[in-house]
N, C-alpha and C positions, 0 to 999 in steps of 0.2 A: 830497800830501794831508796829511800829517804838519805841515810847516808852516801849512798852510790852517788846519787843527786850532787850532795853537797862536792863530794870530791873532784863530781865531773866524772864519773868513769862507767862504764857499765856494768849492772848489778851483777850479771856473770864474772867478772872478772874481780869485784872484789870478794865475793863467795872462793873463788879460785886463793885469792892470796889470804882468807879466812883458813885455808888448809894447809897453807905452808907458806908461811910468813918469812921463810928464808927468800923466799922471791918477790919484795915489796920491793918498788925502785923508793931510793933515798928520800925525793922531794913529796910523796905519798905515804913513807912511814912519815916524815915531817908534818903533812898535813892531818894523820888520824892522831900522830901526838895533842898537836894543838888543839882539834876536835872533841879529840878525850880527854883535854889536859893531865894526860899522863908521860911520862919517863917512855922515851924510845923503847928502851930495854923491857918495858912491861909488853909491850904489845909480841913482841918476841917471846917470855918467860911466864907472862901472866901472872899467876897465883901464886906459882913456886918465888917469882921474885920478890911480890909484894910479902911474904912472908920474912922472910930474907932480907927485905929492907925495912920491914917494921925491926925486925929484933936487932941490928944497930949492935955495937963496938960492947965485950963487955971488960 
């Protein structure tokens, strides 16, 4: 809820884009990046990415 809050949006709706983040509108992935200070692309890929972008060029 607390998040919902901050985004301004209703906690249904972001439990909704919590299960399928192909449907977050732009300026909302923008705002949970900042939030979470993470990489757009994690909120998309999560773990798999962060793994992925730890291990880096060899």
């Amino acid at each position: 809820k607390e998040v919902a809050d901050k985004l301004n949006i209703h906690q249904q709706t972001l439990l909704k884009y919590e299960h399928d983040s192909s449907k977050i509108p732009m300026d909302l992935l923008d705002k949970l990046a900042r939030l979470y200070n993470v990489e757009k692309d994690f909120i998309f890929l999560g773990k798999k990415y962060e793994l992925n972008h730890n291990l880096g060029e060899v």
